[in-house]
Steps between C-alpha positions, in 0.01 A plus 500: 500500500798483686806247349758392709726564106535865585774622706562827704820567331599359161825433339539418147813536250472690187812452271732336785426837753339402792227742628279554839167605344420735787822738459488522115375839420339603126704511206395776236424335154784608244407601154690731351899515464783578278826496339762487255846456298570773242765578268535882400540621114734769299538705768555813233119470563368829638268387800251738672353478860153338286343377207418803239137571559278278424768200385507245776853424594503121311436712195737774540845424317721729728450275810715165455329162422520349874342880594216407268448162534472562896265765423290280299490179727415808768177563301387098506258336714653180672248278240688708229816486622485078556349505129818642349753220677376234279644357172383362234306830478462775728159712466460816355359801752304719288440758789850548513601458061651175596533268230473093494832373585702168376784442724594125360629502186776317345846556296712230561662505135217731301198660626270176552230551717303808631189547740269562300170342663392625847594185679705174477783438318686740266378419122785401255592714167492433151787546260720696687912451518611179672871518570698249613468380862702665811705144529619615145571792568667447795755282269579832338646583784410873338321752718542779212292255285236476801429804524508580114183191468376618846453896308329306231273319698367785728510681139242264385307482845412866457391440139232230683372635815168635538539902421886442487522573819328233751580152607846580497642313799679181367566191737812373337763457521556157734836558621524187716817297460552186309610293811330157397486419113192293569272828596242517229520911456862455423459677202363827651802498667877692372712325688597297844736791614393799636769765354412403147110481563545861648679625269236388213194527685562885619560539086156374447372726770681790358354415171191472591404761729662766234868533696837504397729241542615659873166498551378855524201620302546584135455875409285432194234357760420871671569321837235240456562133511430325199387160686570326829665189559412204768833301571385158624400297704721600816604305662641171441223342257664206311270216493144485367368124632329249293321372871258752676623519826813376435876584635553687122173636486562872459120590654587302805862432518764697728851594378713431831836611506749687716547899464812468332373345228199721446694809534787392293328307270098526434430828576883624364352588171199691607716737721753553205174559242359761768802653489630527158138568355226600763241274354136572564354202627606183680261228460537246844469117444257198562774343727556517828854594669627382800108381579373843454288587182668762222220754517487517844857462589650799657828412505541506125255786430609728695790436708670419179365637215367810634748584798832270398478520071350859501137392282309815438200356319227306595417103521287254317383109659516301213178359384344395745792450787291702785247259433751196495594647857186328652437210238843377421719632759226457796751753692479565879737798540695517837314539780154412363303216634302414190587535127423799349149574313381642175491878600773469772777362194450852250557712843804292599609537107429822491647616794827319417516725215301310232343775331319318230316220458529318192087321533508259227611153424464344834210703613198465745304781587704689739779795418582797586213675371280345712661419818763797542196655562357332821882360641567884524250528798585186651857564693657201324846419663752502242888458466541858473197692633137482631392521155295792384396718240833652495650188308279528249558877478896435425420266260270676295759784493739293363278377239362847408820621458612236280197612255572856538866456381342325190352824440082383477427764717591789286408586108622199384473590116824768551714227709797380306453105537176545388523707201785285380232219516212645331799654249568100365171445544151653524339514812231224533572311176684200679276245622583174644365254192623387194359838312825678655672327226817517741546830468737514749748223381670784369818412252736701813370244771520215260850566474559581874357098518768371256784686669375374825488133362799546334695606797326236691648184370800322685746292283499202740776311284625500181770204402714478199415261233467383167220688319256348186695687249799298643708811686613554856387684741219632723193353441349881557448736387321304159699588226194529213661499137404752292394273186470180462329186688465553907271315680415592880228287683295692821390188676246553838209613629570823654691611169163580338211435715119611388529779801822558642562523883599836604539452848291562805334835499462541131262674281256329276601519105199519271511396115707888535712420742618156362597650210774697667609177671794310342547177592852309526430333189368757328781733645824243366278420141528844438826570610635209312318610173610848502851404482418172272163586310545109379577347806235212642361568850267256702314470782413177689298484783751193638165355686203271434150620557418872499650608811372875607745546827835348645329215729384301201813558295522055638619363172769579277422453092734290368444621114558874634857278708569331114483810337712661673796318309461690194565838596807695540354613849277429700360763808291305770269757669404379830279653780252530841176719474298483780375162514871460636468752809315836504392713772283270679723208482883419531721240315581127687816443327710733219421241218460655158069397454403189322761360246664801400837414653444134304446706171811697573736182531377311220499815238886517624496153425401569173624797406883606671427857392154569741485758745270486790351840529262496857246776544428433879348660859864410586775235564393104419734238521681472178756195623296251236569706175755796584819235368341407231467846348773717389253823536250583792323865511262602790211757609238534665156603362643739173213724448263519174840585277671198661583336160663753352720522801591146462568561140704778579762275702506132373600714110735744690316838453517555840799377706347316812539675813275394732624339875289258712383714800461187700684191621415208262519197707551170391219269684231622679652295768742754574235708646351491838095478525350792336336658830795517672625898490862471627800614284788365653582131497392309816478075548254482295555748218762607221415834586336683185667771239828541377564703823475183713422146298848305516373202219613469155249676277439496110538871455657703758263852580660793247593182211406603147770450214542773159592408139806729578767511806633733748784594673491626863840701605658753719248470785562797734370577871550876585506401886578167649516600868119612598286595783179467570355772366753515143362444132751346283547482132599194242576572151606250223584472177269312252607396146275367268751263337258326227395515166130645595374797652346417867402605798743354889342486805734597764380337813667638821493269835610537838588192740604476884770231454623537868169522695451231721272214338247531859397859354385329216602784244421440096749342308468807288261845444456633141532895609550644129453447156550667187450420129684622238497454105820483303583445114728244462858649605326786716590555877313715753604554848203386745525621869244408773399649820531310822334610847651397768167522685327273264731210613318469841334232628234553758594380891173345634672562847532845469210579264717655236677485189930485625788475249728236545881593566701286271624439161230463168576387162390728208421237233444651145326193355325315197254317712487451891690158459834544606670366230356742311692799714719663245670763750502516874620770757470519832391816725485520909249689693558579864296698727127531516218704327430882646147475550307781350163570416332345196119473530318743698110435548223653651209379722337829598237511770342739755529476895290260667521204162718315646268363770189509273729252279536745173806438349488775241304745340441758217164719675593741772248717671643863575672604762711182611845333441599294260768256633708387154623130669747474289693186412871562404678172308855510477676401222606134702112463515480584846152701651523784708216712615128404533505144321120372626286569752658436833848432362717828419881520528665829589676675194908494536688782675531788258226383259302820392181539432330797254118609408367696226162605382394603177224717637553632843161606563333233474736291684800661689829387576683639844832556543520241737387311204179370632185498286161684541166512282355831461261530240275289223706372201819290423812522520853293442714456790867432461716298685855479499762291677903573487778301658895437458478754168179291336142658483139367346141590519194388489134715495191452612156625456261684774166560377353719747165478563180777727399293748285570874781501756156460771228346531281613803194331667271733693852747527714244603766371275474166379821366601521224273485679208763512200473629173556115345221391683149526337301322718401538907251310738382628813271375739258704620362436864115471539295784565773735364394696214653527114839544498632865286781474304786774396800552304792680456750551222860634513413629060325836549455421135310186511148471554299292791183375551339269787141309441412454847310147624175493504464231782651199684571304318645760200775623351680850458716577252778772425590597169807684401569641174874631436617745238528213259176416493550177690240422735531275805278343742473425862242283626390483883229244577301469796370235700353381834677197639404189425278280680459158586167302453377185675245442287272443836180708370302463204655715255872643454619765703450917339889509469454246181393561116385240265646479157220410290254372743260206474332421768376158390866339557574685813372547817668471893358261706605276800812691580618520151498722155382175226567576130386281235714535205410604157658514178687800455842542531757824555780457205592715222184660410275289605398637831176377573536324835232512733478530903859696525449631819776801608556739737786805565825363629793801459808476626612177649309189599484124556172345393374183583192237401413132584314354217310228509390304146214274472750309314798547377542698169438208237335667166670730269609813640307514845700750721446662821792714706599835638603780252688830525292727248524845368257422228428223207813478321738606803522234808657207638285233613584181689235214444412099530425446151424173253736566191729226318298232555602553893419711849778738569573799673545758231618892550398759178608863483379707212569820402427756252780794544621452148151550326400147453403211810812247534409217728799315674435174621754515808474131644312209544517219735296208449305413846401120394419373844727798690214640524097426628236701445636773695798740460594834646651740312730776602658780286719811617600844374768703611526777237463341200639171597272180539546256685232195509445151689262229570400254771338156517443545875454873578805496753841445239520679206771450167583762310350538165706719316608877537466738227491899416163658350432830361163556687394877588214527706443150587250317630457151665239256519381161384338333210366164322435431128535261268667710208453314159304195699097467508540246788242622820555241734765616721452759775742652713428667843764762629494415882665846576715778333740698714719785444796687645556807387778753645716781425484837657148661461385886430539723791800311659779699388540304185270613183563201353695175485865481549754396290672197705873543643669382190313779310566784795631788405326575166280809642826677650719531236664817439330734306559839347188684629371825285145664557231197490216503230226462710181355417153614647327195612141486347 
């Protein structure tokens, strides 16, 4: 029957491009790309042309770890290769000797956590070394003593890991910056500036991943790194949210703020990290920035990190931020008319550069594994590319080499790390229980916990007074008589809790762990007593009840407040756990929890000779108690030795000489709200940090006070008159002029006094620091480097970094407060910075990817050019070069470019410099850059792979063909007979084979197996066109198949195809619907239905609709359906490509009365795009929704069932179903569909022809 719906010529949108159906020609189905980043090994290395016989390539030691790890990924179907992108565990590959794989584990302050189960989160240890949190340590303001714990800790993570040698990727540390003392991870933290969080987070790295301290691999570690580090969670992550949804919700929130301030401030650290230490792993963040989601932001993946900083390794989502994309963040990216969906977010992510996804904690049932997958046939637009199997192909090369620098790979039983492990202990005894009797609490890292604490504590005041035995003087340290009667009350909670808080990201102690745990009570008793065997030493809780955390600490024990009197001292312990903040929740005000700052006051009250000692996740307000103390002492989170670190200081064993590596405010009014990112003050804000907040504070950033004194002299510049481009030097003299050995801090900072106040400049920069211990009397001469360079500020006008011209002060200081500058010179710079190279980058691709949308890749066939794109970053941060696709800026006048290859024959470089494949196997390409005198490099890998170069149909070429492309449809015109099918290969080395089609509708395939024993496959189907049907007879028309039949619920009549539907249902593995009827649609169509109900869907799970269907668990179907208690328009897609169904439900749009008992439906393909509509009148159609599927060989059709429902009294009569179906047919000069315009130019790239392998067509 003829509708008056159907028009001659239709126009529909897919993604925002508008298209005339009739001039759209066939789009081949991609499914099978590549690529890569690669970093090369010892290059003393002897290399040959291949793998020794036998030894595939990822095995062989004499090819570097990028070589392998391409090689390997090379060797992986796409199901395999999605599989190995996931975290918490990645799949073993037995084919291939791959083992099960734990990316997320954790090692914050001591080996904590490890993946040990196959999915969800990472499972926490028993009894192994807790050390004192990174806020502690970042009041050491020690990067030595970093990386001395940091060697300890990856020490003890090889002792743990399964075989000593997996699950060795670590996401700690968190490097974000203390901005906001209300975030609840401020613990996890070092410190709100980035110079001193760089320069103690690359020690951790360095320690960790078996460096030195300049961060180059240790020689006892035979070139293998011992772990890998994850610096988090980039970018610009300081709230967590206590309100789903929320403006500080971290899974929904955005971080706005100018590019100044992420440059100079929250990404600062990460660049300086990357630098200093080349960590392994960046782990992006929940957040937002600027509106666009971390793990799918491009700007700060790659146009930073990876083209700007100079990141080599790969990147981790946090757990779960791809999936927070769709469900917290809801993000539309530029350009896009909808929000994006479940499998449309990983490609997005992944394509930004998100190479792992991190699929527990916030999960649902999509990741990587299982939608990478089916998004890589789909031509999803994304901010870099059309994306493709090639993303996936880079990232698993970064990941693979990762592992294969950790040495699993290769006999792991003679690599150093590991028989260092098994040498302390034997392999397989450790197991994660209380039967490990805490082994590894060895007496070494038990001290390396006490130094840490020790180190860690900052003398926040000490006054002079009257002590109990009736002298003057300094309340600390304790003087403890030898003999005689001394009494010393330990009043509060946290002094000697039943389990002591550790911090966030802590092991579990057992009955073995506990006992290496000293409390701060038990820590002074003992200290005390070994001085003064006789001397009386008490612990009071100070609280009513039996409080077990911070939050009920509510009222204060006034026997514990009376005792107090009688006692020569008195130490108040006060604390927050994580009833105060924590990870999933931040703090309201900086009030010390419950009545703890009420204890404080009336114990002073009591007792003239208390000192407050907090143990904190950082500053609270201490204006209620700190005048009524003459002692206070601060850290954060102390680790499991904490009290004999407090011991250590209040009796003097250890001179205090820690420094706050924050600004301790006064109020929490002072701040501005805590989602609001900007730095620099503005009407309604302070501004934040010591670099910009003009208030009075309580402790200035860099305060912390010694039991001895110093003298700072003879402060000497060797250049006061600069340029741009200069590195000065300051030296002073420091005299320890007290009574006790201890250790200055020598705190060097740099201020713009003249700059005008509309440039908004810092009031100051810390830009060195040093410190130095002296016995009393004892000077040492301290001199610090200053780069001019590093004095930049970045010019969002010109896009760069620019030096200012003027005068700066060079402030050798106590603390960042001015009046605690003890000398001052000044220094003027003229002239600007001489650009020159600092990052160079690589983006290599073969002629004809840009149109086709490929970005990068690692796979080559033979015989073409590889195109480097490289990306030059100067050292003011500008981009030169290929930057992204369609936005390259010519390289300077007298910039040179230079290309090496480490194995010329299997790919060449000319002298002209340009780059050819020649042969199967790998090899590292070398890229160098020089201008005005400076030179760096980068390399990348090509993994060269025997691939057809033609595809023929009866003789004639099939001009759509490329080697990436694994798939074909052609439309065969009636009465013409069965297609035959050819091949030819450019390897005379390779073998080929063709299975020819044994009808229409069939399939041929070509096989080609390369020297490596790779095979590929090439698919070509065949198909008649597809035709319409007016349902006018009595039965369907010869062109249609039934999926399971039954005849009883269908039959055509009056003009019309009626279905009665039964339960069955096509989801998951259930695919027992009935009455699917199908027929061959290749190429492109538009397909069309008017449905009429006998009422409107109204019992559970009644559906009838068109459907796009290759089989059972691989279609899209568009349907009126009953589900949710409501009629709605609902579109499905399913798909199976990563082993297992995954059903998306894409949409749903409740009719109510929108709708009678009649719709038409409408869907659209043009390649693998989708577009679908509906009508209520036949004549105006809405748009649906428009998605990508992965369907080969599809077919179209119609259907009606009533999945999970029994309910038979509906029944649905399909007035019509037609179908256009175009593209250029067998035996009109094209052998297939063409690739559209913006994919031209793919079949004539160049292409270094040798003698073709032939195949004989059988």
């Amino acid at each position: 029957m003829r509708d008056d719906g159907e028009a001659g010529a239709w126009k529909v949108t897919i993604l925002g491009l508008r298209v005339n159906l009739r001039i759209v020609v066939t789009i081949a189905a991609v499914a099978g790309l590549a690529v890569l980043y690669g970093t090369v090994g010892a290059s003393g290395r002897t290399r040959g042309a291949h793998a020794a016989s036998g030894t595939p390539i990822y095995l062989d030691r004499s090819y570097s770890p990028a070589e392998r790890a391409a090689d390997l990924v090379s060797r992986m179907t796409l199901a395999e290769k999605a599989s190995q992108m996931v975290s918490s565990q990645a799949p073993a590959i037995p084919r291939l000797g791959l083992p099960a794989y734990g990316w997320w584990n954790e090692a914050l302050h001591g080996v904590s956590r490890l993946q040990l189960a196959p999915t969800g989160n990472a499972t926490v240890l028993n009894n192994t070394t807790s050390y004192p949190i990174s806020l502690a340590l970042g009041s050491s303001w020690d990067p030595a003593l970093m990386y001395r714990e940091a060697t300890m800790i990856s020490d003890e993570a090889r002792d743990v890991v399964p075989q000593n040698s997996l699950n060795l990727d670590f996401y700690s540390p968190t490097v974000n910056l203390g901005r906001d003392p209300r975030w609840g991870r401020n613990d996890e933290i070092f410190s709100e500036d980035p110079l001193l969080t760089a320069a103690i987070a690359s020690q951790f790295v360095n320690g960790m991943e078996g460096k030195d301290q300049h961060g180059d691999l240790l020689p006892q570690g035979g070139g293998y790194l011992k772990t890998i580090t994850t610096i988090k969670h980039y970018a610009a992550n300081n709230t967590e949210g206590d309100q789903i949804g929320g403006p500080t919700d971290r899974l929904s929130g955005t971080s706005n703020m100018d590019e100044r301030t992420l440059r100079e401030y929250y990404t600062a650290q990460f660049k300086q990290i990357i630098r200093q230490s080349h960590p392994g792993s960046i782990m992006s963040a929940y957040n937002s920035v600027n509106n666009i989601p971390s793990p799918a932001n491009v700007h700060l993946i790659d146009t930073l990190a990876r083209q700007t900083f100079g990141f080599n390794g790969y990147f981790t989502s946090d757990c779960d931020a791809v999936y927070e994309i769709v469900h917290g963040h809801h993000w539309q990216p530029p350009g896009w008319s909808r929000p994006v969906n479940n499998t449309e977010r990983s490609a997005l992510a992944n394509a930004a550069g998100e190479d792992l996804n991190c699929d527990a904690g916030y999960a649902d049932s999509f990741n990587y594994a299982n939608s990478l997958p089916t998004a890589a046939g789909q031509e999803i637009p994304t901010q870099t590319d059309v994306f493709n199997v090639n993303d996936m192909d880079t990232s698993l090369v970064r990941l693979f080499t990762a592992r294969m620098r950790l040495g699993e790979f290769d006999d792991v039983a003679s690599e150093p790390w590991v028989k260092a492990a098994r040498a302390r202990l034997a392999p397989g005894s450790w197991t994660n229980s209380d039967a490990n009797n805490a082994v590894t609490e060895t007496p070494a890292r038990l001290a390396v916990a006490r130094a840490v604490g020790d180190r860690s504590l900052v003398l926040l005041k000490n006054a002079t007074g009257t002590r109990a035995n009736g002298t003057v003087g300094k309340v600390l340290p304790i003087a403890v008589p030898t003999s005689g009667p001394f009494r010393v009350a330990v009043i509060g909670y946290f002094a000697n809790p039943a389990s002591m808080y550790l911090g966030g990201y802590s092991s579990v102690q057992g009955a073995p762990g506990t006992a290496n745990e000293v409390t701060p009570y038990q820590g002074i008793k003992r200290a005390i007593q070994a001085i003064n065997p006789s001397a009386v030493v008490d612990f009071y809780n100070g609280f009513t009840g039996n409080p077990t955390s911070a939050a009920q600490l509510t009222s204060v024990d006034p026997a514990a407040v009376n005792a107090a009197a009688g006692y020569n001292d008195v130490i108040a312990y006060v604390g927050t756990d994580d009833s105060t903040a924590s990870e999933f929740s931040d703090r309201t005000d900086l009030a010390l929890p419950g009545a703890q700052a009420q204890l404080i006051g009336e114990l002073a009250a009591k007792n003239p000779n208390t000192v407050a000692v907090m143990e904190t996740i950082g500053q609270v307000d201490v204006g209620s108690f700190e005048g009524s103390v003459p002692a206070l002492l601060w850290s954060s989170y102390n680790g499991q030795r904490k009290g004999d670190a407090v011991a250590d200081v209040l009796l003097g064993k250890y001179d205090p000489s820690g420094h706050l590596p924050f600004t301790w405010y006064q109020s929490v009014n002072q701040l501005p709200a805590l989602d609001d990112y900007s730095i620099r003050p503005n009407a309604t804000s302070q501004g934040r940090t010591y670099m910009y907040f003009r208030g009075p504070v309580s402790y200035p950033f860099g305060y912390g006070l010694t039991y001895s004194s110093f003298k700072t002299s003879d402060m000497q510049i060797d250049s006061s008159h600069l340029n741009a481009d200069d590195t000065f030097h300051v030296s002073v003299e420091v005299t320890n002029t007290g009574t006790v050995t201890g250790r200055d801090l020598v705190q060097l900072y740099i201020s713009t006094p003249d700059a005008p106040a509309s440039l908004q400049r810092p009031v100051k920069r810390l830009e060195g620091f040093r410190q130095v211990t002296l016995a009393p009397g004892q000077s040492k001469l301290v001199t610090l480097a200053v780069k001019v360079p590093d004095l930049a500020f970045f010019d969002e006008n010109l896009n760069r970094y620019v030096v200012d011209d003027g005068r700066y002060g060079v402030q050798i200081s106590s603390s960042a407060a001015d009046s605690d500058i003890l000398r001052q010179r000044f220094v003027t710079v003229t002239g600007s910075l001489t650009p020159v190279p600092s990052v160079l980058s690589a983006k290599p691709v073969m002629p004809g990817d840009a149109a086709r949308g490929v970005q990068s890749r690692v796979m080559f066939p033979e015989g073409v050019a590889v195109l480097p794109q490289l990306t030059v970053s100067m050292n003011d941060e500008s981009l030169y070069g290929y930057i992204s696709a369609h936005n390259s800026k010519p390289l300077p006048a007298g910039m040179q470019l230079g290309f090496t290859s480490d194995r010329p024959s299997v790919v060449s470089v000319a002298p002209d410099g340009s780059i050819h494949t020649l042969r199967n196997g790998v090899a590292t390409v070398t890229a160098t850059v020089s201008y005005h005198g400076a030179r760096t490099a980068t390399q990348f890998v090509v993994r060269v792979l025997s691939e057809p170069d033609r595809i023929t149909i009866d003789g004639r070429p099939l001009r759509a063909f490329d080697p990436d492309v694994h798939s074909y449809d052609v439309i065969v015109p009636d009465g013409a007979t069965v297609p035959r099918v050819g091949a030819d290969s450019p390897d005379r080395g390779a073998t080929l084979a063709v299975r020819q089609a044994a009808g229409v509708p069939g399939s041929a395939t070509v096989t080609e197996t390369g020297p490596d024993g790779i095979t590929l496959t090439y698919t070509v189907y065949f198909a008649r066109r597809a035709r319409s049907d007016e349902f006018s007879g009595t039965a369907v028309g010869p062109q249609w198949t039934w999926i399971r039949q039954d005849p009883a619920n269908e039959h055509v009549s009056g003009g019309s195809l009626v279905i009665t539907p039964e339960t069955g249902d096509l989801a998951g593995t259930t695919n027992n619907a009935r009455n699917i009827l199908v027929q061959p649609a290749l190429g492109n169509w538009a397909i069309q239905s008017k449905l009429t109900f006998s009422s409107a869907p109204h019992a559970a799970t009644q559906q009838a609709g068109i459907i796009a269907y290759q089989d059972d668990d691989n279609y899209l179907k568009l349907d009126w359906e009953y589900s949710s208690g409501a009629a709605r328009l609902s579109e499905t897609t399913e798909d199976s490509l990563s082993g297992t169904p995954v059903t998306q439900l894409l949409t749903t749009i409740p009719t109510g009365s929108l709708l009678g008992n009649t719709v038409w439906l409408r869907m659209v393909k043009v390649g693998p795009r989708y577009a679908t509509y509906y009508s209520a009148d036949g004549t105006h159609y809405t748009p649906i929704y428009n998605v990508g599927a992965s369907l080969t060989n599809v077919k179209v059709g119609l259907f009606a069932f009533n999945g999970t429902g029994t309910s038979t009294d509906l029944t649905v009569a399909f007035d019509y179903f037609r179908v256009l179906n175009w593209g250029p047919t067998l035996g009109t000069g094209h052998a297939a569909a063409a690739a559209p315009a913006r994919r031209a130019g793919r079949a004539t790239r160049p292409r270094i022809r040798r003698a073709p392998r032939r195949v004989r067509r059988h």
